[in-house]
MDTraj code that builds the backbone (N, CA, C; nanometers):
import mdtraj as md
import numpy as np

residues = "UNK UNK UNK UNK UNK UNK UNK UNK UNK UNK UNK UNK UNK UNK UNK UNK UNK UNK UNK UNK UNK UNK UNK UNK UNK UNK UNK UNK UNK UNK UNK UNK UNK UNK UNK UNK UNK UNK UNK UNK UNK UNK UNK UNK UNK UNK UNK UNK UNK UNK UNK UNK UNK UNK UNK UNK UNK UNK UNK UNK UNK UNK UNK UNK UNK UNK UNK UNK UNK UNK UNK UNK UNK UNK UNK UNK UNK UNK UNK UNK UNK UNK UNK UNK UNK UNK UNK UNK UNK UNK UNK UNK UNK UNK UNK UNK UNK UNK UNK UNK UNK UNK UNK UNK UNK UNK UNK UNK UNK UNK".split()
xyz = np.array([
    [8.2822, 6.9178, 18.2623],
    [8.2787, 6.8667, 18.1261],
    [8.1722, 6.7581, 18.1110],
    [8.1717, 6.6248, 18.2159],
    [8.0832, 6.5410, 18.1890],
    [7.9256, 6.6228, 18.2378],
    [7.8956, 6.7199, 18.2759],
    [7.8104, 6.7334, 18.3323],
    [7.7589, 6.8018, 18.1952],
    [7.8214, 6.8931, 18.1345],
    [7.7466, 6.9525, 17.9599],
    [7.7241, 6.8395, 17.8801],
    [7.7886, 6.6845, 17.8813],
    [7.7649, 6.6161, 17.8022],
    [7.6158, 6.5019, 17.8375],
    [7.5785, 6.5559, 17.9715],
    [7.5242, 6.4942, 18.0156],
    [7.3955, 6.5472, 17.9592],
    [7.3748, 6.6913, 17.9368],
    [7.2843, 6.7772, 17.9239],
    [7.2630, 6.7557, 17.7836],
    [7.3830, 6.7689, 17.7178],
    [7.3208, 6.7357, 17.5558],
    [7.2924, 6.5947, 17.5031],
    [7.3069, 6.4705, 17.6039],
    [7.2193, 6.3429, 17.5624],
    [7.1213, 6.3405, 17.6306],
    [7.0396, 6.4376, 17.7394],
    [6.9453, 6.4485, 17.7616],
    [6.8390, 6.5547, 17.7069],
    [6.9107, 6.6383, 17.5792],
    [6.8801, 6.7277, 17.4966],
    [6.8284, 6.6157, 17.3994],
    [6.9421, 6.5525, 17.3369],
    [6.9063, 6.4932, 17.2016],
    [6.8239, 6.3708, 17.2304],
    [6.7899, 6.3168, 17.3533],
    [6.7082, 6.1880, 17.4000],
    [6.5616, 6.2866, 17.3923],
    [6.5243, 6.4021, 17.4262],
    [6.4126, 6.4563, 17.4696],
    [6.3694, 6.4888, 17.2526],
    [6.4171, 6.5297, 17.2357],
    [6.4678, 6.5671, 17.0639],
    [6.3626, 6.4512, 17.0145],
    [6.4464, 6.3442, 17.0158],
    [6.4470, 6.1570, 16.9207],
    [6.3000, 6.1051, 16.9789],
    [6.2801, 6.2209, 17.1619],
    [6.1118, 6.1106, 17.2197],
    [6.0196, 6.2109, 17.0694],
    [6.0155, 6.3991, 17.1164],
    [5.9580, 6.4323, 17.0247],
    [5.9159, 6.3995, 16.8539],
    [6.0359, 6.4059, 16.8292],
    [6.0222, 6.3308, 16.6515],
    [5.9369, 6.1779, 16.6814],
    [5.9533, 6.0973, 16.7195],
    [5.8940, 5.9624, 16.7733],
    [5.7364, 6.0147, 16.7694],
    [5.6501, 6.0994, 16.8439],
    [5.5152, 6.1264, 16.8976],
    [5.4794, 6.1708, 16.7637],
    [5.5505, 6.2759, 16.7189],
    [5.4934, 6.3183, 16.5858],
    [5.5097, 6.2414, 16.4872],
    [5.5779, 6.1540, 16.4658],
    [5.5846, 6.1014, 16.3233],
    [5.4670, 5.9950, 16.3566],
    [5.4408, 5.9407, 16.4449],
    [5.3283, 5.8645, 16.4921],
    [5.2281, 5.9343, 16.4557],
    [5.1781, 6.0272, 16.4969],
    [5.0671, 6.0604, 16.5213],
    [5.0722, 6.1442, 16.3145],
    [5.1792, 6.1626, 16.2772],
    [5.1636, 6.2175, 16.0750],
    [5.1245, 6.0627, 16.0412],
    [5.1697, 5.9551, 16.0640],
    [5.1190, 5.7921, 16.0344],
    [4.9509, 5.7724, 16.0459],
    [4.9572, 5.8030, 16.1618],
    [4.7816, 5.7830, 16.2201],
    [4.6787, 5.8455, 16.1051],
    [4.7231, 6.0406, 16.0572],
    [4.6618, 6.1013, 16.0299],
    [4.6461, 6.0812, 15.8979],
    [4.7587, 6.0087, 15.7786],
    [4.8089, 5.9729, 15.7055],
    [4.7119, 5.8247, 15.6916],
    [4.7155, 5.7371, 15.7802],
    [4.6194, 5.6752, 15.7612],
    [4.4898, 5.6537, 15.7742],
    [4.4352, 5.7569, 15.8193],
    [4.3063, 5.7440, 15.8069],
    [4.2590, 5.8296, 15.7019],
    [4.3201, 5.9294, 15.6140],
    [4.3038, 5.9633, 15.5007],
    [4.2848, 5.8873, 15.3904],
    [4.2144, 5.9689, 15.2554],
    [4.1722, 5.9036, 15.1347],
    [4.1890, 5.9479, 15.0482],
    [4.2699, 5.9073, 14.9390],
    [4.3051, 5.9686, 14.8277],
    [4.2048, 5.9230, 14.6977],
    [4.1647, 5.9918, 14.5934],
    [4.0907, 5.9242, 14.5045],
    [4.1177, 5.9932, 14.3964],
    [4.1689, 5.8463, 14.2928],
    [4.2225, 5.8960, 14.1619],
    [4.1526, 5.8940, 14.0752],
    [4.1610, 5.9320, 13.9509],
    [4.0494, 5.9068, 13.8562],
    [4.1295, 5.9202, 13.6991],
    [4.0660, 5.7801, 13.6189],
    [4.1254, 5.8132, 13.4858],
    [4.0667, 5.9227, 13.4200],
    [4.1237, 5.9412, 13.2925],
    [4.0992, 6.0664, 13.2243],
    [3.9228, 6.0114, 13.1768],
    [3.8592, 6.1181, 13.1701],
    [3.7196, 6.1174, 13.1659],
    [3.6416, 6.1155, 13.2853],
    [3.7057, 6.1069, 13.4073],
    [3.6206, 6.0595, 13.5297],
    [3.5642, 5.9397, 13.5011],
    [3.5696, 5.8101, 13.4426],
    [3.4775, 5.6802, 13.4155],
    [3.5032, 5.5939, 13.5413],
    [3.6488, 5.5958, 13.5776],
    [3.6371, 5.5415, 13.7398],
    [3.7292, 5.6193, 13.7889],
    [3.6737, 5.5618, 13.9503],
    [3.7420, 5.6311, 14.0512],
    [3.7875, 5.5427, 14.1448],
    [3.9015, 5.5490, 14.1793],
    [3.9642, 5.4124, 14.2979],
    [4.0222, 5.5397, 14.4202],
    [3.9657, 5.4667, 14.5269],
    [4.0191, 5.5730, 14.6481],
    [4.1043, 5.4465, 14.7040],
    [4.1953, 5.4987, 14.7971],
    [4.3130, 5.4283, 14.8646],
    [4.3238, 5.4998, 14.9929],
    [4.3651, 5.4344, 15.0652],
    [4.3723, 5.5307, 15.2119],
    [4.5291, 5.5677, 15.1879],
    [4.5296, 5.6714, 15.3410],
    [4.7019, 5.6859, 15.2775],
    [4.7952, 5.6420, 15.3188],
    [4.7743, 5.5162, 15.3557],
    [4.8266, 5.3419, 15.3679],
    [4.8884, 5.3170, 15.2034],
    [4.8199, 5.3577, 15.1217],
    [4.8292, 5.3438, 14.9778],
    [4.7536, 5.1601, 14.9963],
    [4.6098, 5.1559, 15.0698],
    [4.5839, 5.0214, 15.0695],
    [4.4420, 5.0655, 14.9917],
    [4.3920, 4.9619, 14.8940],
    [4.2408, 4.9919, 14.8157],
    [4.1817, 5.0107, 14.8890],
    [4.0649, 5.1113, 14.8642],
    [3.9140, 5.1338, 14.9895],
    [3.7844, 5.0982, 14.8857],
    [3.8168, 5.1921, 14.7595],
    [3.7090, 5.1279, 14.6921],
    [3.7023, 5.1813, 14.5520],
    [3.6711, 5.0694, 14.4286],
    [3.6496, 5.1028, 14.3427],
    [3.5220, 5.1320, 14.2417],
    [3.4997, 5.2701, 14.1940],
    [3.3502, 5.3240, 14.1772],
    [3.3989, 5.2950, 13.9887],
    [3.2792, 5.2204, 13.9502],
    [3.3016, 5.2241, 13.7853],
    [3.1841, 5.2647, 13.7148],
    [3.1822, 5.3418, 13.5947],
    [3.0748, 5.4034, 13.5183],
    [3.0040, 5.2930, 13.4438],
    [2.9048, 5.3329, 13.4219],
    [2.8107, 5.2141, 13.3447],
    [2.8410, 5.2793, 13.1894],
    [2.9477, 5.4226, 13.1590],
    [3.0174, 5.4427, 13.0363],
    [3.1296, 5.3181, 13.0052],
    [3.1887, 5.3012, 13.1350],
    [3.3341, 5.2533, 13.1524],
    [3.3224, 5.1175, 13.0993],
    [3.1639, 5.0315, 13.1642],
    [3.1444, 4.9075, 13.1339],
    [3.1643, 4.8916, 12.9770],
    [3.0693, 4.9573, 12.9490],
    [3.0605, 4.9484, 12.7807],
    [3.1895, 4.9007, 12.6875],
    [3.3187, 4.9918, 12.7735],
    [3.4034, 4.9768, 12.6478],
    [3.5217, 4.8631, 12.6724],
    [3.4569, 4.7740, 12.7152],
    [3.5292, 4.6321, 12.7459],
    [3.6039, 4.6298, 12.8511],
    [3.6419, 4.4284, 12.8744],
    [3.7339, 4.4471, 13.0007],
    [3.8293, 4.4929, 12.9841],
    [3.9312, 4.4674, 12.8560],
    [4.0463, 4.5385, 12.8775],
    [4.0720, 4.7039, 12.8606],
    [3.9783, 4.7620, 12.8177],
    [3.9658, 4.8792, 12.8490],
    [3.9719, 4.9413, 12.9978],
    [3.8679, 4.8677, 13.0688],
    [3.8349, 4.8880, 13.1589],
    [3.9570, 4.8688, 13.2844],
    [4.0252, 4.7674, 13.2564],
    [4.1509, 4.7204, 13.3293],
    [4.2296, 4.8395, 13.2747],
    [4.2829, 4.8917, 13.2347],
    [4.3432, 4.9907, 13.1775],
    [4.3254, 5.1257, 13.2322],
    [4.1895, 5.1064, 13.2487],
    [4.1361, 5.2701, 13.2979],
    [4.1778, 5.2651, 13.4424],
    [4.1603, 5.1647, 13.5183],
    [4.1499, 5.1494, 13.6669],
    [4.2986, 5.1229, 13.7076],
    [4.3588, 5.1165, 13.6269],
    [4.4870, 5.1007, 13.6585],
    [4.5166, 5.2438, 13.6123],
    [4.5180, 5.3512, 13.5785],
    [4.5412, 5.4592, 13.5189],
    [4.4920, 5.5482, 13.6680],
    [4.3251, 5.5107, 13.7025],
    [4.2900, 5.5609, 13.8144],
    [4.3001, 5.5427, 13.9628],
    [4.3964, 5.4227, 13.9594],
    [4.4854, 5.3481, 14.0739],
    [4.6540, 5.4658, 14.0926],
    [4.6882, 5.4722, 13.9950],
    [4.8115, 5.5408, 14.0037],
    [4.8025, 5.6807, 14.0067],
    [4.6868, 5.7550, 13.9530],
    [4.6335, 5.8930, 14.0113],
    [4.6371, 5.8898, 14.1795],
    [4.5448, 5.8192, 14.1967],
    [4.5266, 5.8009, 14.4007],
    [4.6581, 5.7592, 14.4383],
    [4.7506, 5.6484, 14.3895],
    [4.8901, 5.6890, 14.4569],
    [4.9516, 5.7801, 14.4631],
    [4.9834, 5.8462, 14.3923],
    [5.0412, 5.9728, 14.3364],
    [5.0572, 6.0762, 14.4283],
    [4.8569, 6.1032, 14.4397],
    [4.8219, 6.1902, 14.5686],
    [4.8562, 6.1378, 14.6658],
    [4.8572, 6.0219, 14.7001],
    [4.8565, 5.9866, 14.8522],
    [5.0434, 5.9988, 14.8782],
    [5.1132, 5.9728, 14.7428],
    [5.2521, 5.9987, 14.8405],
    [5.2767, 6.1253, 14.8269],
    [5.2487, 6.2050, 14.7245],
    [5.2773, 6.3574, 14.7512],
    [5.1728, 6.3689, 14.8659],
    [5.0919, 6.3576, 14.9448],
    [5.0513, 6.3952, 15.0756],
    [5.1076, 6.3673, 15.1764],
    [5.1995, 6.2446, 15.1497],
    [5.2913, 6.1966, 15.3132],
    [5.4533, 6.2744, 15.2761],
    [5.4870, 6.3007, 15.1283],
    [5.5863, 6.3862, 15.1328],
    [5.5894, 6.5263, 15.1679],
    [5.4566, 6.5948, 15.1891],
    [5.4205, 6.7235, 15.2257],
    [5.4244, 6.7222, 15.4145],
    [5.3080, 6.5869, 15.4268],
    [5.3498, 6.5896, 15.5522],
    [5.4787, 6.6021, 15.6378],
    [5.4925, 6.5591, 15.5972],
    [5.6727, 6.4427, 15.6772],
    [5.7752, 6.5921, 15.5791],
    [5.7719, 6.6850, 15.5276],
    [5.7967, 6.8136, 15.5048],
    [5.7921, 6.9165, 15.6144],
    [5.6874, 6.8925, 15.6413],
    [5.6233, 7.0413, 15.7249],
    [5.6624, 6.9702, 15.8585],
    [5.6665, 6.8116, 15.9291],
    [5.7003, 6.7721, 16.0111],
    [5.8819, 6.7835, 16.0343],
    [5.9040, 6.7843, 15.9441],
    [6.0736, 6.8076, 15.9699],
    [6.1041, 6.9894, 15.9646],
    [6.0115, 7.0623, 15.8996],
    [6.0099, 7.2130, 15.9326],
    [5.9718, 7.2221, 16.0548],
    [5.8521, 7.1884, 16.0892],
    [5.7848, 7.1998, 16.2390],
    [5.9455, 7.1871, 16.3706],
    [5.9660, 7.0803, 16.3346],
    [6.0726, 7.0369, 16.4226],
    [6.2476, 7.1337, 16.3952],
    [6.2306, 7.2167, 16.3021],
    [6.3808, 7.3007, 16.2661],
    [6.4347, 7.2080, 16.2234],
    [6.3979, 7.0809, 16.1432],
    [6.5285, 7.0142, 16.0430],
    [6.5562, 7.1208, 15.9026],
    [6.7212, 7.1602, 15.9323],
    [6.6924, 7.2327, 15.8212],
    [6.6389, 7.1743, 15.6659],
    [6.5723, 7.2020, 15.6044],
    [6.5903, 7.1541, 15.4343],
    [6.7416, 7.1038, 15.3928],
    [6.6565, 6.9785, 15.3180],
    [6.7632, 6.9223, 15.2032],
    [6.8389, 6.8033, 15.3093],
    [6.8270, 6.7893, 15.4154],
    [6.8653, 6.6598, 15.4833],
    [6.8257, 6.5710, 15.4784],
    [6.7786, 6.5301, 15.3821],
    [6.6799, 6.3291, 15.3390],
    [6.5571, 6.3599, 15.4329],
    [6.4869, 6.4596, 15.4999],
    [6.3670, 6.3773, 15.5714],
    [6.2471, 6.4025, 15.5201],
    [6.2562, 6.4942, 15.4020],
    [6.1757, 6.5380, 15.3643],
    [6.1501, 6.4630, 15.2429],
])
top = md.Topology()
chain = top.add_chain()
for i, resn in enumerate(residues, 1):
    res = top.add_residue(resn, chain, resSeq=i)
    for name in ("N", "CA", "C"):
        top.add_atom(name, md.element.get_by_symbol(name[0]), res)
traj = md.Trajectory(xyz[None], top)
């Protein structure tokens, strides 16, 4: 008896190292990615890594024209595009990482 129980906490310890390497290494890949949003018109573009941390913001010499608070408006419009993408990309990941691994669907990891 202790000897099957021995086998399945050295099942589920080998399990918890795997999930551990991969979710590391979906983090790594996740962060060195770049998401880039853009308000309506294309006038700017803000990329974010998929840290969801700023990398850089590109503005039109249209965009200038139509004031600061316009302009604050737009970039905040094209800030929440690049989030958007970047968490639907770590929810796809961290998806296919809990498929990869046989978590069935619909258990929170996805």
């Amino acid at each position: 008896m202790f000897g099957n129980m021995q086998g399945l906490y050295e099942t589920v310890r080998k399990a918890q190292e795997v999930v551990q390497v991969e979710a590391v290494r979906v983090q790594k890949e996740l962060a060195a990615a770049e998401f880039d949003g853009y308000c309506e018109g294309e006038l700017i573009k803000v990329t974010l890594s998929g840290n969801q941390e700023p990398v850089s913001v590109d503005i039109t010499e249209a965009a200038m024209e139509l004031g600061p608070e316009k302009v604050a408006a737009l970039v905040n419009e094209a800030y929440k595009d690049a989030h958007q993408k970047s968490i639907l990309a770590m929810k796809e990941r961290m998806r296919s990482l809990a498929e990869s691994l046989g978590v069935p669907p619909g258990l929170g990891l996805s």
